[in-house]
N, C-alpha and C positions, 0 to 999 in steps of 0.2 A: 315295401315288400316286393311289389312288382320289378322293381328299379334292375336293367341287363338281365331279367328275362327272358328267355323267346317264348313267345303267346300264336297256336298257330291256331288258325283263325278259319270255318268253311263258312260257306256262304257270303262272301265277299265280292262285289259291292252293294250286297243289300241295304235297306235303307235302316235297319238297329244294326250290321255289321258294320258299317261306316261308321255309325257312331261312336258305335261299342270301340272301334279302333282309336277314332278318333280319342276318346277319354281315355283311353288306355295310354296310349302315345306320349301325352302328357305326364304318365307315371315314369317315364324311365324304358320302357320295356321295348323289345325288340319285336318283328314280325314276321311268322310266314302266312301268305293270305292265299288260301284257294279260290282262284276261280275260273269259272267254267269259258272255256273259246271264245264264245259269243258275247261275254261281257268284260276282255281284258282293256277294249279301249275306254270304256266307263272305268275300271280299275283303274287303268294308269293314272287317268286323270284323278280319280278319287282321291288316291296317293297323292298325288301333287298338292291340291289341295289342303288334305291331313297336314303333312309337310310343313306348309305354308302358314294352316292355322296354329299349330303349334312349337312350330321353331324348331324342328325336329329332324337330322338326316333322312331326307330323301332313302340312305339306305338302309337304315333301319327297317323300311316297310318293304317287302321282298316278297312280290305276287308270284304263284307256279301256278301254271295251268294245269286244274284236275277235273277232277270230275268223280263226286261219293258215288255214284252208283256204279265204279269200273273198280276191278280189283287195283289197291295199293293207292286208289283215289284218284288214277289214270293218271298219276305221278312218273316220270320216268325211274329207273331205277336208281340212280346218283341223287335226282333229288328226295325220293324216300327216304332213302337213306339217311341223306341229311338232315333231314326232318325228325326221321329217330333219333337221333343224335341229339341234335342241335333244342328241341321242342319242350319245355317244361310245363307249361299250362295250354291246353286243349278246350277250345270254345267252337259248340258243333250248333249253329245256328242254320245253315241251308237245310231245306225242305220245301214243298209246295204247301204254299197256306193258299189253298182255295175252297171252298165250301163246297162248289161244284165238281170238283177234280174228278176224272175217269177211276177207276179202281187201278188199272194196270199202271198206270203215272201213278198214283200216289204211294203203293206197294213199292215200288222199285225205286221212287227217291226216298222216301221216308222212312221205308222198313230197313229194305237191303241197303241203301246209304247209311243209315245211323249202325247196321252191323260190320257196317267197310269204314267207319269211322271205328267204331268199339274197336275194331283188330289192328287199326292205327294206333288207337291208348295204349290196348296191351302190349304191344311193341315198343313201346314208348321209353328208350332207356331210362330219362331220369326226369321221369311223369311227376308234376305235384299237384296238379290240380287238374279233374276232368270236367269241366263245366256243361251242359245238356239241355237245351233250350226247349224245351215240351209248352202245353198251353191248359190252361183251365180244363179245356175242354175233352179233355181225357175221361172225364167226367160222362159221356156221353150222355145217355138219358137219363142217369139217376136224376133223384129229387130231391130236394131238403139240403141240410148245410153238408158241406163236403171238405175233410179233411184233409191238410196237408202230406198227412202220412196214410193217407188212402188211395189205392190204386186199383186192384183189381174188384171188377164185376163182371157180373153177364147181365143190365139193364139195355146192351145195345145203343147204335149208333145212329146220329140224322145222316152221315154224309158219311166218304169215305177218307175225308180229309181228319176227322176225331179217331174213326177207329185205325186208322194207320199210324195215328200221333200215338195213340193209347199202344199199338202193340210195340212202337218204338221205345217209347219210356217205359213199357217192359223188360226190353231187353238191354238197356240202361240204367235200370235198377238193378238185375241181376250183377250189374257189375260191383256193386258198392262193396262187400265181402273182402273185393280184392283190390278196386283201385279208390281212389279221393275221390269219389263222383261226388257233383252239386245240381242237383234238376232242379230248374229254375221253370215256373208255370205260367207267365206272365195269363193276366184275362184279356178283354179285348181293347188291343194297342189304338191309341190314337194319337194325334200330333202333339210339337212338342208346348208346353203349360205355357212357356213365356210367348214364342213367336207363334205357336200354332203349326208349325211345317210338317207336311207328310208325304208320304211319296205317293199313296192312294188312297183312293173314295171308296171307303168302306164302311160298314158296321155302325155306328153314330152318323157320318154323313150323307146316309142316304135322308134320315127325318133332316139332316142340316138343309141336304138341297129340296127335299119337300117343302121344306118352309121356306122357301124362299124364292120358289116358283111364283106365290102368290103372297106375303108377308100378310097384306090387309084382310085376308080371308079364311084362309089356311089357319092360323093361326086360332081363328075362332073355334072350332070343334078337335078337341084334345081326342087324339085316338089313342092315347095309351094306356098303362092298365095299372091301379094303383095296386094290386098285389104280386105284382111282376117288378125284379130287380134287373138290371143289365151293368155289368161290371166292367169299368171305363180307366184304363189308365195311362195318362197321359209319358211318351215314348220317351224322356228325359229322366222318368222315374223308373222307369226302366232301368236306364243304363246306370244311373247313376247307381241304384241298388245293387246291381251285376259286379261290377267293378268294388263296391264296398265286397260284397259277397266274396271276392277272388282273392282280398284281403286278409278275409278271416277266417282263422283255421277252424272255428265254431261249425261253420256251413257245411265242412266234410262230409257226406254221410248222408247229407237231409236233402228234403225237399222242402221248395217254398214256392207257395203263393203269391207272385206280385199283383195283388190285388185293390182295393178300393175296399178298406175295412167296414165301411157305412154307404154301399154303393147307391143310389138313388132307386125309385121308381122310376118304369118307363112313365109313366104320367106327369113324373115330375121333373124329369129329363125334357119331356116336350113342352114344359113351360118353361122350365130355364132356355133353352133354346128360343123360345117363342121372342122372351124377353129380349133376348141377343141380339134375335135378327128383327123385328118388332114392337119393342118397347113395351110388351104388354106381356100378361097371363093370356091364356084359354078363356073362352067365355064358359064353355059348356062341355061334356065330353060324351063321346058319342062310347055307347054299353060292349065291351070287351068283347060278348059272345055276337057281334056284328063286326068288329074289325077283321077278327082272323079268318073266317071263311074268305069275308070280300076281298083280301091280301091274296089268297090262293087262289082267286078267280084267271083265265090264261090270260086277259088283257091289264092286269093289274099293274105289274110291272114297266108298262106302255103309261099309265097313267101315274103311278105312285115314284118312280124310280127304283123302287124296291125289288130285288131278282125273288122269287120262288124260294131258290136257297138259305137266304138270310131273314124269311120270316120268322121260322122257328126262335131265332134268336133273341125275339120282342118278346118272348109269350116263354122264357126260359124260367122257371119254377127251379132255381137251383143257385145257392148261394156258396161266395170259400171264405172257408176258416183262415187266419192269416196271423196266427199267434207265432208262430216260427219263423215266420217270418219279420214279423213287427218285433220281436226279442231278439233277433240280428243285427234288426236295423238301427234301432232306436238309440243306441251306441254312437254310430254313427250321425246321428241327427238327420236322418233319412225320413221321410212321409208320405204317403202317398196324398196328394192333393186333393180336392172337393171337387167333384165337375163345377159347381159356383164359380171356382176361383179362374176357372180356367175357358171356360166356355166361348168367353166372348174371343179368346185369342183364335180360337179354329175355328170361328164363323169370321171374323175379319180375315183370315186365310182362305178362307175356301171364296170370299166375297172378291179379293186381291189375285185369285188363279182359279179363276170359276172352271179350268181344264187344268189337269195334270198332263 
């Protein structure tokens, strides 16, 4: 279905946009790839690469330098143009994923970019698919299970990197009425299931490199919290889902949850890991209402690896629904994996490139 499409692509050469290409590529499909000044020599090469992996014209992948937060996408005028033209499926992956992010950064790439993307679709001569990369976390603080077809609250936000995500996939919902939109929510990304590869240490890797600071010790006092879930999915299931999703004309309309249907316990998380990188369980676990304060302490992070930002994340009371998404998928023979199955691949990667 993909096969002499043009798929134009923001956020290119991030590390799911590269994939996302790369698997694409292998459909048949054509490209336009935004990306920004600063990172067209990581693009070219990217491209090369892609290329090479998949036996594919070099000119099929066709980088323009833009930029979402400039009108037209800081596209010159002939290449917009072209773009209108030329563009049938629209995948708006750029955005800052940082937990920390400033407020005035995160408003201006993620709000007003995904609105300078949206006037890119609507333009869009002969749009068939608008694909919309959003995150679980739109969710902000609410609590309890959270629906695929649920968006709006006033529970408020830990950071300004959710509540910017959240007002973006509002104004990307608005569009469904009128254009193909598919918001896709992945939870928290991690490397890929077989090799383990990522492009950064985050979110699960911080307890990866905790434990592994001290294997024989560390290990022994489980600080995680057995009514606490953290939702893990590994970055291949991703893609792979995305690219099924682009497939089928089912997805129009919806949103889904790439999630981890039976996500673990953080306590349980910290013993699979343990195992991983230690051969063992947890002996004993140290009481939930002593982890969270000591994590917010100011030297914590000096000691834990763990930033301020990303505590909240351990101590998240908030689970997703993923029936829309598993009825998509399952078609396809798509899964989300086990962290079990997959664990020991991204502790042997983080152990193989202890630095990114």
């Amino acid at each position: 279905m993909l096969l002499n499409q043009t798929i134009f692509v923001t956020g290119f050469p991030g590390f799911i946009a590269s994939r996302l290409v790369k698997r694409l590529a292998a459909e048949g499909a054509r490209f336009i790839l935004l990306s920004q000044p600063a990172f067209l020599t990581t693009a070219r090469a990217e491209v090369t690469a892609i290329a090479v992996a998949t036996g594919v014209d070099v000119d099929r992948l066709r980088i323009v330098e833009g930029d979402i937060t400039q009108p037209n996408l800081g596209l010159s005028e002939a290449e917009f143009e072209n773009a209108r033209r030329e563009t049938t499926t629209l995948f708006h992956l750029a955005a800052i994923y940082d937990l920390a992010v400033a407020e005035d950064v995160a408003v201006r790439v993620n709000v007003d970019g995904t609105r300078n993307v949206n006037q890119f679709a609507k333009s869009i001569e002969h749009l068939k698919r608008y694909h919309y990369v959003s995150t679980c976390y739109v969710a902000g603080r609410r609590e309890g299970l959270i629906m695929e077809d649920e968006l709006r609250h006033d529970a408020g936000f830990r950071n300004h990197y959710e509540e910017t995500k959240y007002l973006a996939e509002t104004e990307v919902e608005s569009l469904k009425p009128a254009l193909p939109v598919t918001i896709h929510r992945p939870a928290v990304v991690c490397g890929d299931s077989r090799t383990g590869e990522t492009a950064k240490y985050d979110g699960i890797y911080y307890l990866i490199h905790y434990l592994r600071r001290w294997p024989a010790g560390l290990t022994l006092l489980n600080i995680g919290n057995s009514e606490v879930r953290l939702n893990l999915v590994p970055v291949d299931f991703v893609i792979v889902s995305m690219v099924a999703l682009a497939k089928d004309g089912r997805a129009i309309g919806v949103t889904v949850q790439l999630a981890d249907p039976a996500p673990l316990t953080t306590h349980q998380l910290f013993d699979e890991i343990s195992k991983a990188v230690g051969g063992r369980d947890s002996f004993a676990t140290v009481p939930a209402g002593i982890v969270y304060p000591v994590l917010r302490l100011p030297l914590a992070p000096k000691i834990t690896g763990l930033p301020h930002s990303a505590v909240p994340y351990f101590f998240l009371e908030q689970t997703y629904d993923t029936t829309t998404a598993g009825e998509l998928l399952e078609p396809h023979g798509i899964r989300c994996p086990s962290f079990p199955e997959y664990v020991g691949a991204l502790v042997n990667f983080v152990a193989e490139h202890p630095r990114l």
